[in-house]
N, C-alpha and C positions, 0 to 999 in steps of 0.2 A: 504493500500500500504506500508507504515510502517513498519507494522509489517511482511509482506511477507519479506521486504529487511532485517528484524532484523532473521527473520528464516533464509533465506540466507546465513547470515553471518556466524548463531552459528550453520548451519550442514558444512559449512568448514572450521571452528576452530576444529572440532570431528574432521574432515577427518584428517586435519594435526594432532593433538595431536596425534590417531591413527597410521600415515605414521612416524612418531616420534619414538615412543614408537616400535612400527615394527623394526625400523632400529638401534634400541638402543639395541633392545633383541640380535639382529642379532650380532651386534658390541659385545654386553657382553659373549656370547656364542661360541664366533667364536673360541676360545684357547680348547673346551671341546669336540674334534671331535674324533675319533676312532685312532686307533694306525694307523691301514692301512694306513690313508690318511696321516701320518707323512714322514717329509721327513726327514731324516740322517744328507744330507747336510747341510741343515739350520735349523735344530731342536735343540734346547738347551740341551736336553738329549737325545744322538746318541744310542737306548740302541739298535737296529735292526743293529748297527755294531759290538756291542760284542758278541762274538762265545765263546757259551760252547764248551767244552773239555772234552768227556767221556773217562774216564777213565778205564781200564780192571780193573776185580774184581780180584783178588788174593786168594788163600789160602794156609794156612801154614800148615803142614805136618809133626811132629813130633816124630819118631822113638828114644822115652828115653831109651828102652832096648841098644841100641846102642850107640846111644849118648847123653848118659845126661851129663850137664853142670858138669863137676868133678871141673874142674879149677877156675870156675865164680859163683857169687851166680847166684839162681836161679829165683829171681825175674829182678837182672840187665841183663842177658843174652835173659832172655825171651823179655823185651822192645828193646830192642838194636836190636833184631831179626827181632821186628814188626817194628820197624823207619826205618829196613836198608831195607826192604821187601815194605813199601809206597810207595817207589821210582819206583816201578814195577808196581802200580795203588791201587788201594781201595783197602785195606783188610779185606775183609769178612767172611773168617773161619783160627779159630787156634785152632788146633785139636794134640791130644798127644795121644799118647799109651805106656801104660808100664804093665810089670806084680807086684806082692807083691815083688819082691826080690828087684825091682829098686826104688821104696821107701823104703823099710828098709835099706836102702844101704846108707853107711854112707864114704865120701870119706877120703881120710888119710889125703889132709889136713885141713879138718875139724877136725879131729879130735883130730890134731897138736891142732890147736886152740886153741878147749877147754880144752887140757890138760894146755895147757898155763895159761888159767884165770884161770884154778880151785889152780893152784898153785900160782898164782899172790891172790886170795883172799884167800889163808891160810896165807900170808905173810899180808896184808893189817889188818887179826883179830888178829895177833900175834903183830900189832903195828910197825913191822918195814918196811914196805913201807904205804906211803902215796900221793894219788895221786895226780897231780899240778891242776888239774882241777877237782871240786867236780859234780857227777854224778845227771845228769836233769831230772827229769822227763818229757816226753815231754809232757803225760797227763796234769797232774796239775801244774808241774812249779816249785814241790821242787828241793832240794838239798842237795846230800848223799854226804860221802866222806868215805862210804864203800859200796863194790859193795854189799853184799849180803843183806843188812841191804836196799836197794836197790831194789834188787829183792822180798824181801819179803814184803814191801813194794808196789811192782806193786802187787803182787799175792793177798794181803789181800784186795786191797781196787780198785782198777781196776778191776782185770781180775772177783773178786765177783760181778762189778756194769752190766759187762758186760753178766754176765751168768747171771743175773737178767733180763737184757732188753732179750735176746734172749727165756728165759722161756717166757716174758710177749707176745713177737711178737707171739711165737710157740702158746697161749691157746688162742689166739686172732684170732677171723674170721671176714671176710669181711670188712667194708669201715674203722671199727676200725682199722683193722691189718694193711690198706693202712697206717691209720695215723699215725700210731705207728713207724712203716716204715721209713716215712715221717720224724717225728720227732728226731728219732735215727737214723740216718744213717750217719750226721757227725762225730757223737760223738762213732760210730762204728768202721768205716773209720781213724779215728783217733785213736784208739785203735789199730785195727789192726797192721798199722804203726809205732807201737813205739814196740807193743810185739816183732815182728821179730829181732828188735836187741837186746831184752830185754832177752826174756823166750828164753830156748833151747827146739826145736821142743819135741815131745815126741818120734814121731816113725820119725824114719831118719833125716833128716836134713833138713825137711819140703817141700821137693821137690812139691808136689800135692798142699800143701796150697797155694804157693808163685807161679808156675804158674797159680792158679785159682785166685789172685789177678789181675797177669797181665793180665786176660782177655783172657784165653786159657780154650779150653775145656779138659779136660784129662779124661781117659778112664782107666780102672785098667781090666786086663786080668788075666786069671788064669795061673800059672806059670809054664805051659807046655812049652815044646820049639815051637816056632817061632808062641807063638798064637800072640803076642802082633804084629808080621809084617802081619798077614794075616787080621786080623782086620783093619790093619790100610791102606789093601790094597785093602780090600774089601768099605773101606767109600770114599775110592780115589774112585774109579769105579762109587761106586753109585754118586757120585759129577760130576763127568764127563759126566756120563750117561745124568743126568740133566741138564746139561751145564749151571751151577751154576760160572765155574769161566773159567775166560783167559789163567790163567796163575798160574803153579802149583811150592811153593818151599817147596823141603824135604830137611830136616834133618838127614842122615844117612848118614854111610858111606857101608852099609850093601848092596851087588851086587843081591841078590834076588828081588832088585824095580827096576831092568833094564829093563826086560818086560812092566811093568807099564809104567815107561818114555818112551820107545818107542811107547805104544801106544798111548799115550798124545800126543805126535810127528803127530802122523798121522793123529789123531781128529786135528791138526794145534794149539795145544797147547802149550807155551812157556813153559820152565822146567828150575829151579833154582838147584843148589845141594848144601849145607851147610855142610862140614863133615871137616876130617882132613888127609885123604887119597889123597897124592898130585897127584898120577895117578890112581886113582879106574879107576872103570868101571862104577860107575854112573858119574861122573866127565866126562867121553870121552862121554858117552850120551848126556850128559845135554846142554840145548844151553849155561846154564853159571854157574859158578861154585866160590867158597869163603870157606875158610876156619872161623873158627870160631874165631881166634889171627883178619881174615879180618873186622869179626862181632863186635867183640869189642872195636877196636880200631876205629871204623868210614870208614874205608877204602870201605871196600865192599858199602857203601851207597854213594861215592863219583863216584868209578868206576860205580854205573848202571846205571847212566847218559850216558856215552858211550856206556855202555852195549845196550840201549834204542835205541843211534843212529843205532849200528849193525842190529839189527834185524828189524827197518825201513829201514835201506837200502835193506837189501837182501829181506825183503818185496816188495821191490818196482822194485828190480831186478825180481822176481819170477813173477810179473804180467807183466814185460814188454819181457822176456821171448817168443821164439817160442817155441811152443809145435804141435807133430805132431799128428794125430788124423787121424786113416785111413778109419773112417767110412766118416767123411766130406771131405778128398781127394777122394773119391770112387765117391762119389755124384758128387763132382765137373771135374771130368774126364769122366763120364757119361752123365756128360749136354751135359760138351764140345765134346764131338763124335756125340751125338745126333744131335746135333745144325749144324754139318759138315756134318754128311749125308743128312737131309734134303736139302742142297744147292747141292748136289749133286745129289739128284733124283731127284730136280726141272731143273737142269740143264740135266739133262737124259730124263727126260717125253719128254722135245720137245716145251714146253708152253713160255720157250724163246725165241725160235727160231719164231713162231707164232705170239708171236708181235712184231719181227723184220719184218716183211715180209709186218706186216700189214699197217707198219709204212713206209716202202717201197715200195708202188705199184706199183710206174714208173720203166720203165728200168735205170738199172745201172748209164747211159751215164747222162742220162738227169740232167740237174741242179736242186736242190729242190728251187731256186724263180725264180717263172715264170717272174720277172722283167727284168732279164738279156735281155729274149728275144726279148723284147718291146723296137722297131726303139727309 
């Protein structure tokens, strides 16, 4: 008897340990349940109330036969282009066309310039100028206090280390080349950016080099006339075609992309124009328009915040819009006759008349409750 009440006891210590252990998993779990069953309100991280914001893709469109940067260098004009261009949504392609003549093309006051330093460094070797601030290399760190002594200087022992790493990447395949890659690319990158104000371009004024740094695709056409617009209006089309972007900004001031912007217009495509033509005729196109003084000074990237509100209004005007449509007034002028004559041949057949009649058997006179009658 004993030991029956000692079993007794120790299968309902299990039971509770068990109903325990149950309601303690229950309790440690209860914070590890699905998103769904989250509420916002009372949830410590509301993340079902933040709303993305897709942005239109953009792309940039660059006609250098027409308007290459003459006034601005051309790696600050190209960034300045894409910062004031973000403002309009993601940008996804920057695309340029020129033929051979608009990189060899070298602008006057570039060449102001270099006439300047070359004569400032006949003066600096002759000993009578010297300058207040001695020249850095940005590479390594020295310091010249004659420009040529300077240059030659990057030429022997940089721009050599450089054509070293770019032969080693060229002979190199696969996961090596990745590493090599890998390893030299600050120390490239930083090359880069010290030659540009260092070496004077070879062929032109480096136009090709300096927008392929900022991140622009260029394209070099053969130097027929108007190959460099037909190409460049032939990649607009096939972009379009694809419906790759939102919203399209050129570069030119040149009226043969007026066809183009209009039909960008009609696919519902936005159009920028960037030139220096203050009444062209892509400018009267375009839904918005900046000159390039707008580009560089910041200006144009201030205004397309308004610019952005315009064209959500008139967006929002255009859907709330009547529009007349004569196939669905045709339809709904046909219900309605339809819907009026059948009450009018029910009312002609006689089928009304019919269950009036039937509804009225007594004579006219007679009252319809027989109660009246009754003393």
């Amino acid at each position: 008897m004993l030991n029956l009440v000692k079993s007794n006891t120790t299968f309902d210590i299990i039971q509770f340990i068990k109903k325990t252990q149950t309601s303690f998993a229950v309790c440690g779990f209860r914070h590890f349940t699905s998103a769904s069953d989250w509420n916002p309100e009372s949830s410590v991280f509301p993340s079902s109330s933040v709303k993305r914001v897709t942005r239109n893709n953009v792309g940039i469109f660059w006609d250098l036969d027409n308007k290459p940067p003459k006034s601005f260098p051309p790696y600050d004009a190209a960034i300045r282009l894409k910062k004031a261009t973000e403002e309009f949504g993601s940008v996804k392609y920057m695309i340029a066309y020129a033929n051979h003549h608009a990189f060899r093309y070298v602008p006057p006051s570039v060449r102001a310039q270099r006439g300047e330093r070359k004569a400032l460094n006949e003066l600096e070797n002759t000993g009578v100028v010297k300058p207040d601030e001695p020249y850095k290399c940005r590479v390594c760190g020295r310091r010249f206090y004659n420009n040529e002594k300077f240059i030659n200087h990057f030429k022997q022992i940089h721009e050599r280390e450089q054509m070293k790493r770019l032969n080693q990447i060229e002979s190199a395949r696969g996961k090596s080349r990745v590493n090599l890659v890998a390893k030299n690319s600050m120390k490239m990158e930083k090359y880069r950016n010290a030659a540009t104000d260092i070496l004077t371009p070879k062929v032109g004024y480096g136009l090709m080099d300096e927008l392929k740094r900022a991140g622009y695709w260029v394209g070099k056409v053969s130097d027929k006339p108007q190959a460099a617009d037909s190409a460049l209006r032939n990649h607009m089309v096939d972009i379009m075609d694809r419906r790759m972007v939102e919203c399209i900004v050129l570069v030119s001031d040149d009226s043969d992309f007026v066809e183009i912007l209009k039909e960008a217009r009609l696919r519902c495509l936005k159009t920028v124009v960037v030139g220096d033509s203050n009444d062209g005729a892509l400018k009267r196109t375009a839904d918005a328009a900046f000159s390039w003084q707008e580009i560089m000074m910041g200006k144009a990237k201030k205004e397309a915040v308004s610019v952005l509100g315009r064209w959500k209004d008139r967006d929002t005007l255009k859907r709330l819009e009547w529009s007349f449509d004569p196939e669905t007034e045709r339809e709904l002028f046909c219900s309605e006759v339809l819907s009026e004559d059948s009450d009018v041949e029910y009312l002609l057949s006689g089928e009304s008349d019919a269950s009036v009649l039937k509804k009225n058997d007594g004579a006219w006179w007679e009252l319809e409750s027989s109660d009246a009658e009754k003393p």
